[in-house]
N, C-alpha and C positions, 0 to 999 in steps of 0.2 A: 636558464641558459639562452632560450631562444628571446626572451625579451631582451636581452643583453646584446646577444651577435645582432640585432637589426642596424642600431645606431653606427656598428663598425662594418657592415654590408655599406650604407651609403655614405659613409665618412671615404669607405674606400674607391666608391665607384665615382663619386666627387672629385677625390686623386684622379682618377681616370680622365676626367670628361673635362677637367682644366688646361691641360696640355692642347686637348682637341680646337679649345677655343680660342686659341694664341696661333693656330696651324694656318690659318686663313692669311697669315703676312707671308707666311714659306710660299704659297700658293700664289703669289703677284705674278703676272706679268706683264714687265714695265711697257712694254712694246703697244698694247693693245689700248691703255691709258697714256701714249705718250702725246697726244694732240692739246692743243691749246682749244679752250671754249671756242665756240664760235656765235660771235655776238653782231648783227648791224641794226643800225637806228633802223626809227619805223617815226620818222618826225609827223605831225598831223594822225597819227592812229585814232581812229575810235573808240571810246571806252567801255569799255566791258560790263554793262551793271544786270545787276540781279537783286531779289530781293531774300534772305532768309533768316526763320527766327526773327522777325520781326522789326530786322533791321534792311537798309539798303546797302548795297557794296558797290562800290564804283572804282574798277581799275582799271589805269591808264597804262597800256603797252608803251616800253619805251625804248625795247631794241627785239628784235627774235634771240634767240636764244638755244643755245645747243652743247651740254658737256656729256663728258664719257667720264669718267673715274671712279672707284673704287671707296664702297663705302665704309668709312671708321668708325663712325655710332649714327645711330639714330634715335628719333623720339617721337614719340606720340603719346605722352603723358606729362600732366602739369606745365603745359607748354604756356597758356595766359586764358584770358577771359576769353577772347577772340580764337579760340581752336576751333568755332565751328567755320569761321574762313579758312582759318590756315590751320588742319589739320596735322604737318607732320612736317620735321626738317629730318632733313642728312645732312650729314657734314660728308664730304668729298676728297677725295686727292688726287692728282695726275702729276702729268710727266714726272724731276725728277724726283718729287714726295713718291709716286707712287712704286716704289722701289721697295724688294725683302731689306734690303741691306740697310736702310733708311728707316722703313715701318718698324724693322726689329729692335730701332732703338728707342721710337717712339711709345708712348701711350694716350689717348684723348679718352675727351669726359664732352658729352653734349647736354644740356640742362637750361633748362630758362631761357631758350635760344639763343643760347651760348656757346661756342666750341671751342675749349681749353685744349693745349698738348704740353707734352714734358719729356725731354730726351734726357738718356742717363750718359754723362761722362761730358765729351764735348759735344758742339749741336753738329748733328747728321750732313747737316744745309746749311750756306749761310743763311744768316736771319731773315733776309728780304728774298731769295728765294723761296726757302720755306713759306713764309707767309702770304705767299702770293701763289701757292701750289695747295693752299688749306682751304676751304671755304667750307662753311655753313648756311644752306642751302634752306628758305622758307617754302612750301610746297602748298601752291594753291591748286587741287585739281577740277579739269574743266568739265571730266564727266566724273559719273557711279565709277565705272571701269576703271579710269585713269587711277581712280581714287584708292581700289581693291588691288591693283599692283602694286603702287604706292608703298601700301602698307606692307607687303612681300618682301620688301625690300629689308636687307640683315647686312649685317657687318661683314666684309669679306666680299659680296657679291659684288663684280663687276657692272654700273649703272650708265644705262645711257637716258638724261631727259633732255627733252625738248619744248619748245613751247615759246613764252614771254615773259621779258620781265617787264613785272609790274610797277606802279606807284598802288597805293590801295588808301582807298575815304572809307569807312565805315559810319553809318549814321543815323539816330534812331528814327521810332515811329514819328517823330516831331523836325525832323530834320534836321538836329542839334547833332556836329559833327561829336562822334564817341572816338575812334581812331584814326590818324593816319599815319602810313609808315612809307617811305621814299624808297626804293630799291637800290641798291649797288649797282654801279658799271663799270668798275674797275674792280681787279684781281690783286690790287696790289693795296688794299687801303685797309685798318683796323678798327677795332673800336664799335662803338653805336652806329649803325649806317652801313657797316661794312656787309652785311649779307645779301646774300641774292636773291628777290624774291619774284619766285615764277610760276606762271599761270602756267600749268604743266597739260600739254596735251597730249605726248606722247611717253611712257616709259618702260624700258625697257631692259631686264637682269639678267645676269648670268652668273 
């Protein structure tokens, strides 16, 4: 008997703890994520290089950078070859994505720095709304610290970062360029290119 009841012990508390994690859209409030980014160039910046794992990294600031929204997945696994620069994305939402009424009809997937969504019935938003209130967010952080909040960061929590976006060279012990990836400056664009990738200096959750 007791080997038997364990598997229907956590089959049921499984039931339980499903609901709990769907509860974090009930809990939005839109008011506190209703601001738009706030982005200005930084033309002539200096670039930011360091060396690690045996490679150099060289990124170019090419605006400041500042959002507040509410995160819908994260990752910090099987991100690319390149995770020890860019450890971690979120994907993000504000103004009016960031809404119960809206989240309750969505679902997102974040994966290969990627962030997919799928609303049931008709769509929440129009299209270009929507997709200009979703981002997926590449996370370069500038200390240890920055880095350990970072990763605190859960689904539901309200996020504030700030910092730069970057352009980023990657390149080995020979100087033969390995990666480069261009940052997003607009909110409204999809596809390859479309993320935002930021030298994060400050972050902050609730």
């Amino acid at each position: 008997m007791r080997a038997g009841a364990r598997p229907r012990l956590q089959a049921a508390l499984l039931l339980l703890a499903l609901p709990a994690c769907r509860d974090w859209r009930a809990r939005v409030e839109p008011s506190r994520a209703a601001a738009e980014p706030e982005q200005v160039e930084l033309p002539g910046a200096e670039p930011i290089e360091y060396a690690k794992k045996g490679y150099a990294i060289r990124l170019l600031p090419r605006a400041s950078y500042r959002i507040t929204g509410y995160a819908v997945d994260t990752s910090t696994e099987l991100l690319d070859e390149w995770d020890f620069v860019v450890p971690m994305d979120v994907a993000l939402v504000w103004g009016p994505a960031a809404d119960p009424a809206v989240l309750s009809r969505l679902s997102f997937h974040l994966s290969e720095r990627y962030v997919s969504y799928r609303w049931r019935g008709t769509p929440p938003l129009p299209e270009l709304v929507l997709q200009s209130h979703v981002a997926n967010n590449h996370l370069i952080p500038a200390t240890e610290e920055v880095e350990r909040e970072m990763r605190r960061v859960r689904r539901g929590d309200l996020v504030t970062l700030e910092g730069k976006l970057v352009d980023l060279e990657i390149r080995d012990g020979g100087g033969v360029l390995r990666r480069s990836a261009r940052t997003s400056l607009r909110r409204d664009d999809v596809g390859n290119g479309a993320c935002e990738q930021i030298w994060v200096e400050s972050v902050r959750r609730e």
